[in-house]
C-alpha positions in Angstrom: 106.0 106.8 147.5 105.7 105.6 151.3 101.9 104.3 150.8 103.4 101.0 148.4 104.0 97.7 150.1 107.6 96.8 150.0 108.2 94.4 147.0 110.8 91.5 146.1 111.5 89.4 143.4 114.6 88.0 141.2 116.4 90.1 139.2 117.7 87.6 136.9 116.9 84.6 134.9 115.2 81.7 136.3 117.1 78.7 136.1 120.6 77.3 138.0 123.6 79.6 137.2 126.8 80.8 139.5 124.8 83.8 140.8 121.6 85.2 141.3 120.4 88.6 142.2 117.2 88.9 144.6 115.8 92.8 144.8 113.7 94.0 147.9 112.1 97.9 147.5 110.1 99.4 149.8 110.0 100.7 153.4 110.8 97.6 154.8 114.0 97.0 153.1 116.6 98.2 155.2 114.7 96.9 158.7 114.8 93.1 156.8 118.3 94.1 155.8 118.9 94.3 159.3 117.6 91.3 161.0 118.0 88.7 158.1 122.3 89.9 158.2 122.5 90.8 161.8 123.6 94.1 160.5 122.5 97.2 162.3 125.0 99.7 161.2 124.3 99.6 157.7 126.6 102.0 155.4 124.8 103.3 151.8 126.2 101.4 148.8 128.4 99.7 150.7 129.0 95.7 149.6 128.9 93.4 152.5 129.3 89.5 152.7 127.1 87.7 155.3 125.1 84.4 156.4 121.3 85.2 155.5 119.3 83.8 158.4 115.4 83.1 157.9 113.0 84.3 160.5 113.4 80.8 162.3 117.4 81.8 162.2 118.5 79.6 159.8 121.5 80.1 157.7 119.8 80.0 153.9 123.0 81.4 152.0 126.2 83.3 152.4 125.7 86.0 150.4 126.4 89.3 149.0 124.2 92.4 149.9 124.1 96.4 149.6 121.3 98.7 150.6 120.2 102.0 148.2 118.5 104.4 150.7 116.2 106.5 149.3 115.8 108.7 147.4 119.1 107.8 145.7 117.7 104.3 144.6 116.7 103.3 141.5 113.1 103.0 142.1 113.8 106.4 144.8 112.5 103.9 147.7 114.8 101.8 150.4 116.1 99.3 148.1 117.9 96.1 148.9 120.1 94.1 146.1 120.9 90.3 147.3 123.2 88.4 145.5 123.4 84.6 146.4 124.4 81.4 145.1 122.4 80.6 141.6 120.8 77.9 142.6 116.8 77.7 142.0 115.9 76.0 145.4 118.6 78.7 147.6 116.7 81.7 145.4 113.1 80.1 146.1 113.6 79.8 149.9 115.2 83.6 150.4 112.1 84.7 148.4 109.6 82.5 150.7 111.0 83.7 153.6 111.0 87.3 152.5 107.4 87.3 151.7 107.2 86.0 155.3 108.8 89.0 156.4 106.1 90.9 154.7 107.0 91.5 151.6 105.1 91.7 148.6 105.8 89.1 145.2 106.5 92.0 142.3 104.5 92.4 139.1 106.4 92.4 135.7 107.7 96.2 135.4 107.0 97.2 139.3 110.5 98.4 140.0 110.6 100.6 137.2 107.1 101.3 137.1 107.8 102.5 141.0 111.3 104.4 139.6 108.7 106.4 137.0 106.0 107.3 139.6 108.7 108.6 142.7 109.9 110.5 139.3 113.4 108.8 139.1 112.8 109.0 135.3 109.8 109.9 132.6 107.7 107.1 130.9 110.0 107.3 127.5 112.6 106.1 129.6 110.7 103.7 131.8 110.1 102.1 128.3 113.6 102.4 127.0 114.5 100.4 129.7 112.4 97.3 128.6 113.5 97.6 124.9 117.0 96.9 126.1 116.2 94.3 128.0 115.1 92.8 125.1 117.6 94.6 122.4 118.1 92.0 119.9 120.7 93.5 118.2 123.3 97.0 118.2 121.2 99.3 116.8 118.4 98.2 118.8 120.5 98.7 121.8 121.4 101.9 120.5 118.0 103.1 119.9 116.6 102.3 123.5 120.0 103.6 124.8 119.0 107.2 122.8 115.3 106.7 124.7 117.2 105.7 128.3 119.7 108.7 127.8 116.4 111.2 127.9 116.6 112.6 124.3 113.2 112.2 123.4 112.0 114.2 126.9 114.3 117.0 126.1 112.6 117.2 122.4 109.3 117.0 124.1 110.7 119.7 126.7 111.7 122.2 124.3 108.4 122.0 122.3 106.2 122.4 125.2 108.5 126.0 125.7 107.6 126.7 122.4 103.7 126.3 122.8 104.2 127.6 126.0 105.9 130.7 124.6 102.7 130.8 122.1 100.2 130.0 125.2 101.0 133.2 127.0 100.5 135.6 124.0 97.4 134.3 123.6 96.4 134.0 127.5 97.8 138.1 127.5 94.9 139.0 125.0 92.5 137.2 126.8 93.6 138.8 130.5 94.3 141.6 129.1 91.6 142.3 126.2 90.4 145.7 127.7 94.2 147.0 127.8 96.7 148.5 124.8 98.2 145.4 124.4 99.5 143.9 121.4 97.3 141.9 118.7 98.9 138.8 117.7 100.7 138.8 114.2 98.7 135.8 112.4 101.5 135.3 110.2 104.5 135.4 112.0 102.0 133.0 114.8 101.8 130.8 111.7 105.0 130.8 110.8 106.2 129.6 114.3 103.8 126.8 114.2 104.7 125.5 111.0 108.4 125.3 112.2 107.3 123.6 115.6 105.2 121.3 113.1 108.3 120.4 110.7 110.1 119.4 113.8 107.3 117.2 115.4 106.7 115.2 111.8 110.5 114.6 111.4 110.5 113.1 115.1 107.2 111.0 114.3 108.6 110.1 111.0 111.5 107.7 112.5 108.1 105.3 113.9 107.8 103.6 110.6 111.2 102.1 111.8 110.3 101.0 115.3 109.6 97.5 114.4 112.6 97.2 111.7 114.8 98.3 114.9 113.5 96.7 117.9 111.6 93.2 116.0 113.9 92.7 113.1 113.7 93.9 109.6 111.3 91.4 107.6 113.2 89.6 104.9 111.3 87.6 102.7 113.0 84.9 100.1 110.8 84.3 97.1 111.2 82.6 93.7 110.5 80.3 91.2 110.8 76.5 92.6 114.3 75.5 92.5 115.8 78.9 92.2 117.7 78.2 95.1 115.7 79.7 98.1 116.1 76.9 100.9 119.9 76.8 99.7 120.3 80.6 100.2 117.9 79.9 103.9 120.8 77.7 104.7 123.6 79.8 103.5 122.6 82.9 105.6 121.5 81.2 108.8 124.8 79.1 109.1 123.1 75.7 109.3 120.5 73.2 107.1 117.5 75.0 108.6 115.6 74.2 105.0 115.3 71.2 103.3 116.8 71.5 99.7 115.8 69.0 96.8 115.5 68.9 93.2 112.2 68.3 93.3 110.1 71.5 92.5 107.9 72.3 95.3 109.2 70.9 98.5 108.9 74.1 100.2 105.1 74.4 101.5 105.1 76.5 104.3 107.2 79.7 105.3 110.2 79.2 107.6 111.6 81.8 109.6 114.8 82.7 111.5 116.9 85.8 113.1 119.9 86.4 112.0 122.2 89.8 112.4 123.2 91.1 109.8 125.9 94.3 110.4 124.2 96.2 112.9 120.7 94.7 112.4 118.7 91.8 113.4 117.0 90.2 110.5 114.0 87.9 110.4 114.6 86.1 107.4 112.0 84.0 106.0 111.7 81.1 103.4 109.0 81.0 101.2 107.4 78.6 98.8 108.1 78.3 94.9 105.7 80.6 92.9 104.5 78.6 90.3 101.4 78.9 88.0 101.3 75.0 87.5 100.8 73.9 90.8 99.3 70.8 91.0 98.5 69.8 94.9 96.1 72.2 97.1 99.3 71.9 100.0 101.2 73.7 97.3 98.6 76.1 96.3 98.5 76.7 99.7 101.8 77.9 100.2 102.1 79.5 97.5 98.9 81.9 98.5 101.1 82.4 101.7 104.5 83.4 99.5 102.2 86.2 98.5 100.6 87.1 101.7 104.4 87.0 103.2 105.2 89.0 100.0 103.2 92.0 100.9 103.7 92.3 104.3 107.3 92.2 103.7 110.1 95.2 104.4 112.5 93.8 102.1 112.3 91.6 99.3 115.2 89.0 98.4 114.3 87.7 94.8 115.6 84.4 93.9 116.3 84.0 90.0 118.0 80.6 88.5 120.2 82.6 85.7 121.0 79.5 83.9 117.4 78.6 83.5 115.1 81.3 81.3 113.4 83.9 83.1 110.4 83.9 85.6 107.4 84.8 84.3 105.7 87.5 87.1 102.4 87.7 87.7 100.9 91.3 88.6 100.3 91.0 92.1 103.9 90.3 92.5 105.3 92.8 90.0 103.4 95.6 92.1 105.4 94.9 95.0 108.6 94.6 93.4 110.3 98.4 94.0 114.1 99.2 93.4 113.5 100.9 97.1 112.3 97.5 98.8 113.9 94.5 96.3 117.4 93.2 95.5 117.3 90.1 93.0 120.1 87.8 93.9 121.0 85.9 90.0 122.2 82.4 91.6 123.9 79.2 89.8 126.4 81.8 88.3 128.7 78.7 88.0 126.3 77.7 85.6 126.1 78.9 81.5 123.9 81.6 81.8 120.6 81.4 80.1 119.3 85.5 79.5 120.6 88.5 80.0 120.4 89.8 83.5 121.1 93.7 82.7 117.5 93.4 81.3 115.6 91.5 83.6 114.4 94.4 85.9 116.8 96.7 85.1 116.2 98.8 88.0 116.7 96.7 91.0 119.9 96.3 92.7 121.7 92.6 92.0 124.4 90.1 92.7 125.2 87.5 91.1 126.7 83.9 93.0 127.0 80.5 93.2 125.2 79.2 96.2 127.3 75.9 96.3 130.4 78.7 97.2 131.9 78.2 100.4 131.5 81.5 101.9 128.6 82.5 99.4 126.3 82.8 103.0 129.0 85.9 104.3 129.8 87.2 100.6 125.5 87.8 100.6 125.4 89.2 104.2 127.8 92.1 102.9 125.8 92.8 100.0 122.4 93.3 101.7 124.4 95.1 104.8 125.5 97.5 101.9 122.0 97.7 100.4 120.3 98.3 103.5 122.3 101.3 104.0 121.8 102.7 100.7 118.3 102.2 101.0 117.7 103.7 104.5 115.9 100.2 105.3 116.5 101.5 109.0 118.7 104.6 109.5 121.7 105.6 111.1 122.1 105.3 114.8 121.7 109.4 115.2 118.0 108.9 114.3 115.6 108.9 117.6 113.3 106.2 117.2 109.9 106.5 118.5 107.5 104.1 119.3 104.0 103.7 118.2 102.4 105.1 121.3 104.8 108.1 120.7 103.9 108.6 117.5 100.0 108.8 117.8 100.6 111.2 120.5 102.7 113.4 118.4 100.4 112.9 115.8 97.5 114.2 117.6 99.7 117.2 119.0 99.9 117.9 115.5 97.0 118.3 114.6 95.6 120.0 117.5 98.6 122.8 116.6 97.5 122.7 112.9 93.7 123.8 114.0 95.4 126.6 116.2 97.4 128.1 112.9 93.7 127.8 111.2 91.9 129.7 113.4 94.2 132.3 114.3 93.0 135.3 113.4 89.4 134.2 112.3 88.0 133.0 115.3 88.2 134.9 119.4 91.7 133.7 120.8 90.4 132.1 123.2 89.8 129.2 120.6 93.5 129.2 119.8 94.5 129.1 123.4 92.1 125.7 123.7 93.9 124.0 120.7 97.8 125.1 122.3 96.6 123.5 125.5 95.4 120.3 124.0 98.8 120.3 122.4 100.5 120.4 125.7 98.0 117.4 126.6 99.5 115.2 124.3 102.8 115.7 124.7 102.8 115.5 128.1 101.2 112.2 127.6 104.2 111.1 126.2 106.3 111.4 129.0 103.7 109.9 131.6 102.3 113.1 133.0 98.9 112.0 133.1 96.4 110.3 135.3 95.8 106.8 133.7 96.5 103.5 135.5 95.4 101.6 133.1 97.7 102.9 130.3 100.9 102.5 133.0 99.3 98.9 133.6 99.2 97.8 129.9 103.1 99.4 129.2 104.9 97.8 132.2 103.2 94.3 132.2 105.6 93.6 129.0 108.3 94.1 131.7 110.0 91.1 133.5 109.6 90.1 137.1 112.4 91.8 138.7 112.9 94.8 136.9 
């Protein structure tokens, strides 16, 4: 869009490294390209090497440059990619002297946020491309790669020529009232709602995984004290992240790491010992935020000493415990074994190991990486994951679509043409056809500088 000011910023991480990638976009790209290389025959996304000289003339770095004419760009303006020598004070002094040259500093997001508004891409991608930025592990990456590759735009797409489809019947008794034209089957109109309805709730179903995807899935360890928690902390992460002792309630506080496990990144996190004896407030303390961690959990690692009697369970905890959220990992099986674990919550998946095992940290990894499947804790990589934002917009399509099937055929059409507009609405909202700065603000300030 001609009216933006030409922008520039790094592209890559702050901080001294063998490279470093500087991005100008905007009209003034390829007249700084130019003068700053001496280069006035400039070829399309052709790779040159030259001296860049400041306004003063100046040799600031030999570096590495190609120019993107529009529209063929990735933000579809004149964009310029400069790749120079990694160090912070070279990259600081090309950037000063291309703000003297009258360029702009970029925002988080503006590069993309320009690619989305010269229509380069629609806002599900824009935000795809954030998410793997920030992918912490393959399935996340596989999930935002899904978003990037369009998928979610072409569901969108072929809903909207659905409603469309529905739109015009309705507009055609409206136009057309006074002629022999059709009346609308309320049944079979029904009917082809409630199909385009099944497909909207199975895409907005896959939200309630967004976070398990993109944040981690939330692991909680809990037990009695000296069940072996901090030991099985330690085991997974790879290191002595917990303190472990044979005194009962050393563990106060929750401690948390990521860790992958298979194709997931997990947020695994140490809780205090639940105890009903408790003598110290710090204790009772931690132990109130065991169960607060407890409930907002995804998944549930319970920690039972087998060679010690069973745990008694209060209430509170026994209603979160679900064969569909739990596994119960029976440790000290080294030990002589103090119940009988087929009937201790019969229902729940198990394992049973020795924590002091060498590999007991990767034989555990395999076991949950094998649970999580069976459970669908997230689900395979041919599921579309949607965000939040996506799913309240579907949501409200929905509903708006619902209304429509009520009405048909009790109130005048033009009623059910409102409610298949308003449909439209939302779903177009989706993929940032709308007029709303501040919404496109709020998405790409997540973004970093540079991209």
């Amino acid at each position: 869009m001609n009216d933006f000011s030409t922008i520039a910023a790094l592209a890559t991480p702050v901080g001294s490294s063998a490279l470093a990638l500087i991005r100008v976009s905007g009209n003034l790209a390829v007249r700084i390209a130019e003068l700053a290389f001496e280069n006035h025959k400039i070829v399309p996304r052709k790779a040159y090497l030259g001296a860049y000289k400041s306004c003063e003339g100046k040799i600031l770095d030999e570096c590495v440059w190609t120019m993107f004419p529009k529209p063929g760009s990735y933000t579809g303006e004149d964009l310029l990619e400069i790749s120079c020598h990694g160090n912070p004070f070279i990259v600081n002094r090309i950037l000063e002297d291309l703000f003297r040259r009258g360029c702009n500093p970029a925002l988080p997001g503006e590069f993309t946020k320009r690619a989305f508004l010269n229509g380069k891409m629609d806002l599900t991608q824009a935000e795809a491309v954030a998410e793997i930025i920030s992918a912490r592990s393959e399935r996340a990456f596989d999930a935002a790669r899904k978003l990037l590759s369009g998928e979610l735009g072409k569901r969108i797409f072929s809903w909207n020529e659905e409603i469309l489809m529905l739109l015009a019947e309705t507009e055609t008794q409206i136009d057309f009232s006074e002629e022999e034209v059709p009346e609308i089957d309320p049944e079979y109109f029904k009917k082809r709602v409630g199909e385009l309805i099944l497909s909207l709730r199975e895409t907005k179903a896959s939200a309630q995984y967004s976070s398990r995807v993109y944040e981690g899935i939330n692991v909680v360890i809990f037990g009695a004290p000296n069940a072996g928690k901090s030991s099985l902390m330690n085991a997974l992460v790879g290191n002595n992240r917990a303190l472990v002792s044979d005194e009962a309630g050393t563990t106060r506080d929750f401690i948390s790491e990521n860790i992958l496990i298979g194709e997931n990144c997990i947020r695994i996190v140490d809780t205090a010992g639940i105890r009903d004896d408790a003598v110290s407030k710090v204790e009772k303390s931690g132990i109130e935020k065991t169960l607060d961690c407890i409930s907002g959990a995804d998944f549930l690692l319970f920690v039972v000493d087998a060679s010690s009697p069973p745990p008694l369970l209060s209430k509170e905890i026994l209603e979160q415990i679900k064969p569909d959220n739990t596994c119960i990992l029976f440790n000290k099986a080294d030990k002589p074994q103090a119940f009988d674990k087929n009937v201790f919550l019969p229902e729940i998946d198990n394992i049973s190991i020795s924590l002091l095992e060498k590999d007991s940290g990767g034989i555990i990894k395999d076991f949950l990486a094998k649970i999580f499947r069976k459970k669908n804790i997230v689900p395979d990589g041919n599921v579309l994951i949607v965000s939040t934002r996506h799913a309240e917009a579907i949501n409200r399509a929905e509903n708006q679509l619902r209304e429509a099937s009520e009405i048909i055929g009790n109130l005048p059409v033009e009623f059910v043409s409102a409610k298949l507009r308003a449909a439209l609405e939302e779903l177009s909202e989706i993929l940032g056809q709308f007029d709303n700065e501040k919404v496109l603000d709020k998405i790409f300030s997540s973004f970093c500088i540079g991209k």
